[in-house]
Each structure stands twice: as C-alpha cells, then as structure tokens.
DOVO-969058 format. One record per atom (N, C-alpha, C, O, CB): residue number from 1; x, y, z; atom name. Coordinates in pm, whole numbers, plus 50000, padded with zeros to 5 digits. Each point is the difference from the previous one (the first is absolute). Glycine has a CB too. Layout:
[NUM; [X; Y; Z]; CA] ...
END
This chain:
[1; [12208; 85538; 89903]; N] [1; [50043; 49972; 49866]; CA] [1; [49881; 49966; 49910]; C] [1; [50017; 50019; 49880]; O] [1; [50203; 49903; 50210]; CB] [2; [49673; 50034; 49947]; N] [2; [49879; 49926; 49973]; CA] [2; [49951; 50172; 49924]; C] [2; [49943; 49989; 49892]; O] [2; [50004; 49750; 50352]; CB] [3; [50064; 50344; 49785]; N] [3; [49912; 50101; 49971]; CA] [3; [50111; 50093; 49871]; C] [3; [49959; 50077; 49914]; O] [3; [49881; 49923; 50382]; CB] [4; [50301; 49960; 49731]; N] [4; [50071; 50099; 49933]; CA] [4; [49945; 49846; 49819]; C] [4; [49968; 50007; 49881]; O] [4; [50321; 50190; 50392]; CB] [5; [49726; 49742; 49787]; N] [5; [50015; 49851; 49856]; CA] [5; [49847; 50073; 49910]; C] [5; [49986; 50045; 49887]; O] [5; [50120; 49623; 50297]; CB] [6; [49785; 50310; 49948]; N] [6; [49833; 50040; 49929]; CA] [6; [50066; 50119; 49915]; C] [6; [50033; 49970; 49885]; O] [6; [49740; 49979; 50337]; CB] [7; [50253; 50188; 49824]; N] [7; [50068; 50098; 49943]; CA] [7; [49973; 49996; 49839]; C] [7; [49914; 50047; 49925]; O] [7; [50258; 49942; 50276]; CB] [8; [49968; 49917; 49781]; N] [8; [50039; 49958; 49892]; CA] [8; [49881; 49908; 49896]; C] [8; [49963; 50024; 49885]; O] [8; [50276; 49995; 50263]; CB] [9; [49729; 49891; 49931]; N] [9; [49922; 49914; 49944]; CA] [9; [49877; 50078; 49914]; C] [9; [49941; 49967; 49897]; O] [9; [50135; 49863; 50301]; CB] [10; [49912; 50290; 49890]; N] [10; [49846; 50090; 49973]; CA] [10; [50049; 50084; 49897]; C] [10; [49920; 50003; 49907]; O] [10; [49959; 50019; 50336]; CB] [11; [50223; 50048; 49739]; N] [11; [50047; 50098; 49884]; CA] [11; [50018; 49889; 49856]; C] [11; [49938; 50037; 49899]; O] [11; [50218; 50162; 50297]; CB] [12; [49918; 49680; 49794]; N] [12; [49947; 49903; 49923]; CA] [12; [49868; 49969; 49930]; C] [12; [49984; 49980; 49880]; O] [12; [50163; 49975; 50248]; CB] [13; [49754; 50043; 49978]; N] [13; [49851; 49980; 49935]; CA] [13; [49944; 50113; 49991]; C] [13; [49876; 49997; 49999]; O] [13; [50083; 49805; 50083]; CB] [14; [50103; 50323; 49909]; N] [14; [49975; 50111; 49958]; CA] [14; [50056; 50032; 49863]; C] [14; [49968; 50105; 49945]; O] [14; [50012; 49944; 50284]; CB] [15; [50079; 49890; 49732]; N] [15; [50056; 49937; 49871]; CA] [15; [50133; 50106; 50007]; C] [15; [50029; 50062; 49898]; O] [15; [49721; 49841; 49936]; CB] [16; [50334; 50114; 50294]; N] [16; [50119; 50041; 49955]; CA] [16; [50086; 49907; 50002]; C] [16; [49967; 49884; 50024]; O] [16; [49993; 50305; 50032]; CB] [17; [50191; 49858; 49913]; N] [17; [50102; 49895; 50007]; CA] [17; [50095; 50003; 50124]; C] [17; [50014; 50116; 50040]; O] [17; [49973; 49889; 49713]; CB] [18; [50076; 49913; 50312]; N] [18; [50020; 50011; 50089]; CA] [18; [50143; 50048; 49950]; C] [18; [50013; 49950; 49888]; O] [18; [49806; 49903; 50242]; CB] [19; [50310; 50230; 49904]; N] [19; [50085; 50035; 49968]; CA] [19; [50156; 49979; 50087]; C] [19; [50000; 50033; 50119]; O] [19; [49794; 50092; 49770]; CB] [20; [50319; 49827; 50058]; N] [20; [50081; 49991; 50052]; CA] [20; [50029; 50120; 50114]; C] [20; [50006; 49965; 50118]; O] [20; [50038; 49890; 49679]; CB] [21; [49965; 50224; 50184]; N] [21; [50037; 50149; 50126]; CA] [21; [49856; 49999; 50115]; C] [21; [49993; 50032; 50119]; O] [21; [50148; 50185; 49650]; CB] [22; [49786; 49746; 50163]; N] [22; [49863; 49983; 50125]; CA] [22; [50036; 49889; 50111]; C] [22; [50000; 50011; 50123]; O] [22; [49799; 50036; 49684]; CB] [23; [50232; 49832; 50105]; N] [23; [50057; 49859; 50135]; CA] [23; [50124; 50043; 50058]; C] [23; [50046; 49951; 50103]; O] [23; [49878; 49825; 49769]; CB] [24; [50133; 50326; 50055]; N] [24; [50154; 50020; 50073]; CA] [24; [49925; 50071; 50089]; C] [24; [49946; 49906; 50058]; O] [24; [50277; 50108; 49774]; CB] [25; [49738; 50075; 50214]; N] [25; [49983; 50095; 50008]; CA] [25; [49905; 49933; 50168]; C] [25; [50034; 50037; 50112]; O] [25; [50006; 50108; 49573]; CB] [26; [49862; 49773; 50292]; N] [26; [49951; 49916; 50111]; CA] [26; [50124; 49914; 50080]; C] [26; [50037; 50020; 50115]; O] [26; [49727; 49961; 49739]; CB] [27; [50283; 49931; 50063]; N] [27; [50111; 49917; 50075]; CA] [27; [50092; 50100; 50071]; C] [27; [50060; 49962; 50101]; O] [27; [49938; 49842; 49724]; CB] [28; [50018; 50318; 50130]; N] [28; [50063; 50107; 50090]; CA] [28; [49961; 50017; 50160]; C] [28; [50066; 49972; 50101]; O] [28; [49937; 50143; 49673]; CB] [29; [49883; 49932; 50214]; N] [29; [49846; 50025; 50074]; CA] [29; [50091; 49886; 50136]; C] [29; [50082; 50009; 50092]; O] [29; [49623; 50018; 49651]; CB] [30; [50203; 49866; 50182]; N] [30; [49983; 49898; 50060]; CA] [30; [50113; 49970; 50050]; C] [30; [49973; 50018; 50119]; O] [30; [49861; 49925; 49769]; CB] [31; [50297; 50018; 50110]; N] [31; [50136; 49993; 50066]; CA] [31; [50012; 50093; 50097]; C] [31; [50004; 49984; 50122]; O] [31; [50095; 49942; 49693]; CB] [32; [49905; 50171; 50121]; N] [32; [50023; 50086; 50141]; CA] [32; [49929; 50016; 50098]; C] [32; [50042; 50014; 50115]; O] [32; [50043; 50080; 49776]; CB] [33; [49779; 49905; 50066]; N] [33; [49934; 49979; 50140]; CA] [33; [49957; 49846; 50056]; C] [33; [49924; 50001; 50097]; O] [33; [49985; 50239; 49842]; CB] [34; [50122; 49660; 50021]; N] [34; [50013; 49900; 50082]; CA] [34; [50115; 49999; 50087]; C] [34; [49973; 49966; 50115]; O] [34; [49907; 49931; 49730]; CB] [35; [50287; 50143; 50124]; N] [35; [50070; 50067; 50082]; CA] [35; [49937; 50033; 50113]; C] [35; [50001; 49923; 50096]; O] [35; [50108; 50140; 49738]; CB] [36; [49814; 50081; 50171]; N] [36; [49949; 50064; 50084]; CA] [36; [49890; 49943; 50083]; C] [36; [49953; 50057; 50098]; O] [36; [50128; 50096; 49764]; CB] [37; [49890; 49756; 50103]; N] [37; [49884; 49925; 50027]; CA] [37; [50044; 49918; 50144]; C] [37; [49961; 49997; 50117]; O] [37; [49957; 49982; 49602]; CB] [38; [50226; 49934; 50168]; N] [38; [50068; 49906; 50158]; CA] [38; [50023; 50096; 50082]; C] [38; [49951; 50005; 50113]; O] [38; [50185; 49805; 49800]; CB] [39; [49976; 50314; 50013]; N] [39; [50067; 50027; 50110]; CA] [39; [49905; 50045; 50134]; C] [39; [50030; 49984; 50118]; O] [39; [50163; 50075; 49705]; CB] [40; [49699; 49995; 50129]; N] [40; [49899; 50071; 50099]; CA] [40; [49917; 49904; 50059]; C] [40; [49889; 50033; 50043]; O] [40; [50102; 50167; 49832]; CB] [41; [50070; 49636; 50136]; N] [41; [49916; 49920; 50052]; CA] [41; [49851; 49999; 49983]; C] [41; [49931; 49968; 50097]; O] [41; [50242; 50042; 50028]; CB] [42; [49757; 50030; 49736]; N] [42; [49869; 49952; 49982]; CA] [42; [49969; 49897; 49938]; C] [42; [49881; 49971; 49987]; O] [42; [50085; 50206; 50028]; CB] [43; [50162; 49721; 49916]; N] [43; [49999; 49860; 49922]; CA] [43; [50128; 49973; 50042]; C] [43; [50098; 50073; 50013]; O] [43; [49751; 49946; 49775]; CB] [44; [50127; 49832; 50235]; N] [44; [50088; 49913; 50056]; CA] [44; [50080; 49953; 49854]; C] [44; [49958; 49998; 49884]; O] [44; [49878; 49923; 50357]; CB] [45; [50311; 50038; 49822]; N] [45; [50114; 49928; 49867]; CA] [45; [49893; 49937; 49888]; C] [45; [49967; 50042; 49889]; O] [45; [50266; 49858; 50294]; CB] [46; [49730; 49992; 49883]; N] [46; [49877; 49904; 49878]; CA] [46; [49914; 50068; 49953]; C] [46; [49976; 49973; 49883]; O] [46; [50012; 49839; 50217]; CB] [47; [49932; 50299; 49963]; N] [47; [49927; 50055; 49861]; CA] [47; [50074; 50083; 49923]; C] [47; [49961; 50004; 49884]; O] [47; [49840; 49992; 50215]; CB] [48; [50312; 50087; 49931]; N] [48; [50106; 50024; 49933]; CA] [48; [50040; 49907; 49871]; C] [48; [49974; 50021; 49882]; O] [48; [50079; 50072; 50342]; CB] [49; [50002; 49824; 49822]; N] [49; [50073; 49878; 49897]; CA] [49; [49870; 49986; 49924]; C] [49; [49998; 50049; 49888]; O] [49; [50198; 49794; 50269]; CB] [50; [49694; 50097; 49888]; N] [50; [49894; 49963; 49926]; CA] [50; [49933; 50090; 49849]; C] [50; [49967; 49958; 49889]; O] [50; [50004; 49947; 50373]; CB] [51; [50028; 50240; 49802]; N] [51; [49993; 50090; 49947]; CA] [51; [50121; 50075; 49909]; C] [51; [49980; 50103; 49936]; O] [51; [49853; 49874; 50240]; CB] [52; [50265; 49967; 49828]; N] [52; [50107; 50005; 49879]; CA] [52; [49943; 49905; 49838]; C] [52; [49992; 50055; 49890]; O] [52; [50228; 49954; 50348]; CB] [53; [49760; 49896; 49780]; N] [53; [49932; 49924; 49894]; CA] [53; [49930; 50055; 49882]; C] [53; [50016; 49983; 49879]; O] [53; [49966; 49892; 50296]; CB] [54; [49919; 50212; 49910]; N] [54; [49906; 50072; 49922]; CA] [54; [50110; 50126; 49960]; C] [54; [49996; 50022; 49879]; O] [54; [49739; 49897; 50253]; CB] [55; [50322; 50132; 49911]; N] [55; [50092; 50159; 49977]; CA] [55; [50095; 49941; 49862]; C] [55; [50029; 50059; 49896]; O] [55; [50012; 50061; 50424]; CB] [56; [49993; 49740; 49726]; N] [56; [50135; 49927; 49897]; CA] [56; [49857; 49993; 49850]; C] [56; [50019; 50043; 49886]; O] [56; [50219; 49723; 50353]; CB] [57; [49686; 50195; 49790]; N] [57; [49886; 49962; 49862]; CA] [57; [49966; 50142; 49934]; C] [57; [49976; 49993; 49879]; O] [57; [49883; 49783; 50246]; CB] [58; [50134; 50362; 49937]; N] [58; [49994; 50071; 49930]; CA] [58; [50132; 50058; 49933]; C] [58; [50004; 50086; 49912]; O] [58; [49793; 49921; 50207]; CB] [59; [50314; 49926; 49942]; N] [59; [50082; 50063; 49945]; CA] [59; [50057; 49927; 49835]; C] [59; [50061; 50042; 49902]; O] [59; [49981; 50045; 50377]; CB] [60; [49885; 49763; 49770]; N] [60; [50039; 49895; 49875]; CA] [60; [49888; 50042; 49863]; C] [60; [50015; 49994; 49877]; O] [60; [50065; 49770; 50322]; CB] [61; [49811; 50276; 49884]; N] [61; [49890; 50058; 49882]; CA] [61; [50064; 50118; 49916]; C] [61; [50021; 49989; 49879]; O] [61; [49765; 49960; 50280]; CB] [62; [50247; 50185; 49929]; N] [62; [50079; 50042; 49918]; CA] [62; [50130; 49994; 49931]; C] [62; [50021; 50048; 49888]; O] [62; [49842; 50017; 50206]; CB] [63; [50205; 49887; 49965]; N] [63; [50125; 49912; 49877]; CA] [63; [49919; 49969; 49874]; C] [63; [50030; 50047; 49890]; O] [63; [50124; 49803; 50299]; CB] [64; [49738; 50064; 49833]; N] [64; [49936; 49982; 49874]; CA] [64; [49918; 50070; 49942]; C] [64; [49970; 49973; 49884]; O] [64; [50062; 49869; 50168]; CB] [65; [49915; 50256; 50007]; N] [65; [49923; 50103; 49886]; CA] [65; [50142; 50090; 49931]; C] [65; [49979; 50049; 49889]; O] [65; [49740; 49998; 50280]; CB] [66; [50368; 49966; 49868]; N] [66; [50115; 50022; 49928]; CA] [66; [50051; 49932; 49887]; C] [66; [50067; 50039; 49905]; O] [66; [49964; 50022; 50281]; CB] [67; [49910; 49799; 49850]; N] [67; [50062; 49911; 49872]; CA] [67; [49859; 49969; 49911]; C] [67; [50014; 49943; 49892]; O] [67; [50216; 49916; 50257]; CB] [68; [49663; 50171; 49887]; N] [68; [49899; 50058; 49870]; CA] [68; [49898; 49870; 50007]; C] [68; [49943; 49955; 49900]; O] [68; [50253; 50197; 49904]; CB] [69; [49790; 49793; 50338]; N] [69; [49910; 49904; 50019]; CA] [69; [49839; 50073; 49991]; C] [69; [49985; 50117; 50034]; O] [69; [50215; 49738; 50117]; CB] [70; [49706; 50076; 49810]; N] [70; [49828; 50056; 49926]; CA] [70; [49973; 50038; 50148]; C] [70; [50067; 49960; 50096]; O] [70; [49813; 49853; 49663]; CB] [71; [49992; 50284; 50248]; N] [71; [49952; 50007; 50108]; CA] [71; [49950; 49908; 50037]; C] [71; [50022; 49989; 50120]; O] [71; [49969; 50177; 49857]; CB] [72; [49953; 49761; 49987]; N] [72; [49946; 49868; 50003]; CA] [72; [50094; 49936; 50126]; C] [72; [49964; 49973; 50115]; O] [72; [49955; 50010; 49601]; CB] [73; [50221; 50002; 50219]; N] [73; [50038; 49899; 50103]; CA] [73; [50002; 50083; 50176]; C] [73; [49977; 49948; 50108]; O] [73; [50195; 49905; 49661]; CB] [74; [49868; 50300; 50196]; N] [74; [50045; 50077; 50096]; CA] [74; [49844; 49954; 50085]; C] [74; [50025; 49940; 50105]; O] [74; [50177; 50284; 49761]; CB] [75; [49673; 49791; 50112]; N] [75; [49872; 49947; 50041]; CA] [75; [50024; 49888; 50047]; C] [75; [49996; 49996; 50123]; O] [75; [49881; 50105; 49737]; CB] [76; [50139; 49835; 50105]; N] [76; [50023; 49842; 50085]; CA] [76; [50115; 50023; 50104]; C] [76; [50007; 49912; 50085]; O] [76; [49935; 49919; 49694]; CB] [77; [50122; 50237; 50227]; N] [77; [50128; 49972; 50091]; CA] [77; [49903; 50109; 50115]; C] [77; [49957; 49958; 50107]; O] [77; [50341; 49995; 49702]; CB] [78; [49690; 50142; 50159]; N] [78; [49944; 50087; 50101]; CA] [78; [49885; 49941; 50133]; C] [78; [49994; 50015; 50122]; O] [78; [50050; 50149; 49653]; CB] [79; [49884; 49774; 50133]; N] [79; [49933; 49920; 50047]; CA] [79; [50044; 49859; 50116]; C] [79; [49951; 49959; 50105]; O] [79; [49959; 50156; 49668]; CB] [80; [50177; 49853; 50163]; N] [80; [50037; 49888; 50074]; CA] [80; [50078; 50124; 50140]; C] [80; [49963; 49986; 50116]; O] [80; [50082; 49756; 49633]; CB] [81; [50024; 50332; 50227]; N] [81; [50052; 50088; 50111]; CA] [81; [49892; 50041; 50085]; C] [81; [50006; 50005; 50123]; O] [81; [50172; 50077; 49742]; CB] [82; [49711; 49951; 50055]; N] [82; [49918; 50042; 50100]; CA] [82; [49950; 49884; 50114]; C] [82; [49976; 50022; 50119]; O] [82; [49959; 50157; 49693]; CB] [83; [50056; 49708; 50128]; N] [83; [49942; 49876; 50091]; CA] [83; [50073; 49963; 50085]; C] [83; [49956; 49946; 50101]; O] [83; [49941; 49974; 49756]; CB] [84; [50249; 50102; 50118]; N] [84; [50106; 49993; 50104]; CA] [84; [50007; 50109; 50124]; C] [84; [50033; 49969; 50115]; O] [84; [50089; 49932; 49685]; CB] [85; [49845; 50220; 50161]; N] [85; [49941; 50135; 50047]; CA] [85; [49907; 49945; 50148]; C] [85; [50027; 50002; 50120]; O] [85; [49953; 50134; 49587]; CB] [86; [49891; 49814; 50204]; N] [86; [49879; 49955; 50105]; CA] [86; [50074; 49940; 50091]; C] [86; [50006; 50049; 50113]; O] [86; [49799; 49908; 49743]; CB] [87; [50288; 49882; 50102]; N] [87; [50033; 49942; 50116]; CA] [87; [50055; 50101; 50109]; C] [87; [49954; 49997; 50114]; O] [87; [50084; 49797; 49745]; CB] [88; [50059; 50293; 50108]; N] [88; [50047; 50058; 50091]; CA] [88; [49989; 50088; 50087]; C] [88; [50080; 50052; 50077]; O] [88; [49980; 49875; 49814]; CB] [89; [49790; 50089; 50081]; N] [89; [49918; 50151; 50065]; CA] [89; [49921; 49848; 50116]; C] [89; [49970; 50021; 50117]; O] [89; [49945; 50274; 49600]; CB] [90; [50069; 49579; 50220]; N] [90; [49918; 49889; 50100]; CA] [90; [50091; 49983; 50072]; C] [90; [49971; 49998; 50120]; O] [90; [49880; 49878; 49758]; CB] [91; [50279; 50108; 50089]; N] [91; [50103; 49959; 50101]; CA] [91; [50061; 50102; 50135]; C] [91; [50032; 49968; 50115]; O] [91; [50026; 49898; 49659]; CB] [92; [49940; 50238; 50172]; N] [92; [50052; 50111; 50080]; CA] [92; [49839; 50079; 49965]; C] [92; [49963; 50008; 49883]; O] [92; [50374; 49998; 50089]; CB] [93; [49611; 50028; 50096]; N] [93; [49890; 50087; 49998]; CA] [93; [50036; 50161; 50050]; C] [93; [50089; 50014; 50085]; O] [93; [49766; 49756; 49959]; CB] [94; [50063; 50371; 49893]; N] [94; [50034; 50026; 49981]; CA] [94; [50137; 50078; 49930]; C] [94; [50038; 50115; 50022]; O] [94; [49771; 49780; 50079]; CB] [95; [50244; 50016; 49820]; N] [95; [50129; 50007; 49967]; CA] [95; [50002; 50171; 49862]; C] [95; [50094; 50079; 50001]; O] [95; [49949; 49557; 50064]; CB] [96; [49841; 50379; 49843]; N] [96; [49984; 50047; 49901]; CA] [96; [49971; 50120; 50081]; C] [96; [50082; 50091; 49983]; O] [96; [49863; 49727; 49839]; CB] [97; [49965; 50206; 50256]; N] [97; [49971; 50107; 50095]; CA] [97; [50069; 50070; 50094]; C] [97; [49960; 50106; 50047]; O] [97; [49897; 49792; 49917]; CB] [98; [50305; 50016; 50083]; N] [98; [50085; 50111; 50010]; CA] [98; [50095; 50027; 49882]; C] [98; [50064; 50104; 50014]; O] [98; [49916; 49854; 50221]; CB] [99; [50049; 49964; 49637]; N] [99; [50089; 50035; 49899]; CA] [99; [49936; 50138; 49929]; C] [99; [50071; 50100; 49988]; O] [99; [50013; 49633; 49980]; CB] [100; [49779; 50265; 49987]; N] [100; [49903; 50121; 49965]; CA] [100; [50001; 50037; 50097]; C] [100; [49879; 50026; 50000]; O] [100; [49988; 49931; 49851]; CB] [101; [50173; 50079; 50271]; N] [101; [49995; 50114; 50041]; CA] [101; [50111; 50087; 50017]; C] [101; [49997; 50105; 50065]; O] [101; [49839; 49799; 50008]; CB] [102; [50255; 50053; 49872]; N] [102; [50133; 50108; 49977]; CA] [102; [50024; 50078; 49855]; C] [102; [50079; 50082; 49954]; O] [102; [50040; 49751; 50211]; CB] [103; [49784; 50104; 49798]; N] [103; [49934; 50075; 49821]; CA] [103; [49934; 50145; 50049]; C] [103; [49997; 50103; 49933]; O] [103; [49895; 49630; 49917]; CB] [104; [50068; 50250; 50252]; N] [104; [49953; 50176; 50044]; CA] [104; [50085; 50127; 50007]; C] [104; [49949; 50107; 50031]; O] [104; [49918; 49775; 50105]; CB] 
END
C-alpha cells in the first residue's frame, strides 16, 4: 500500500490533482486483491483488518474531493495515509511487495 499511497503522493508534486475516479479506481484495486491476498494465505486476518484503515481513508478522501475539499487538505490526508502505510509494511513485512505484485 506504501507504494500505491507514494503513487499518488508523486503525481501531486507533479502538480496534478488527484481525482475522484483515480481513488475509486485504487480502493477497487486494493479490495479485491487483499481478498485474494487472505484467501491465498499470503497475509494473515490482522494485516488484513489493519490494512482496511488505509483502503477506508482513501475512500473518505474521495468522498471529499467530491465535496470540493483544496488539494491542500487532500495533501495532508494522503500523507498521514501514507505514514500509516509505513507502519504496516514494519508490521507485516513484505506486505506492499505481494499487494504490487498482482498489479502485473
């Protein structure tokens, strides 16, 4: 998740905007293959659950780029997702390295 968040974070300081159908469009991504993830026994329930948090924050970010919040704030929230991100790549290691790898 750590790498899909950078993603985002990096098209931002590229001075784009981040767009409602783009986070849908990840939180998609990302659900379904954490699904696939448990079911195929490569992450346990808790990094599961853990890793909902971050999936629920992009989905609350976009609710609000819908309701016409500055990039500004969308920057700060991303950010804070991303730091939540780190913990969870420290907690469960390789965790980002099998989610990116069903992006292939």
């Amino acid at each position: 998740m750590k790498s899909s968040i950078s993603r985002m974070i990096k098209t931002r300081k590229n001075g784009l905007n981040l767009t409602r159908l783009a986070l849908n469009l990840e939180v998609e991504f990302i659900s379904k293959t954490l699904e696939l993830m448990r079911d195929a026994h490569q992450i346990s329930n808790d990094a599961y659950l853990d890793s909902g948090s971050i999936q629920g924050g992009l989905t609350v970010i976009s609710s609000l780029i819908e309701q016409n919040i500055s990039q500004t704030e969308v920057d700060s929230l991303m950010e804070t997702l991303h730091s939540r991100a780190l913990i969870l790549e420290k907690t469960y290691p390789g965790f980002d390295e099998i989610l990116e790898s069903y992006r292939l």
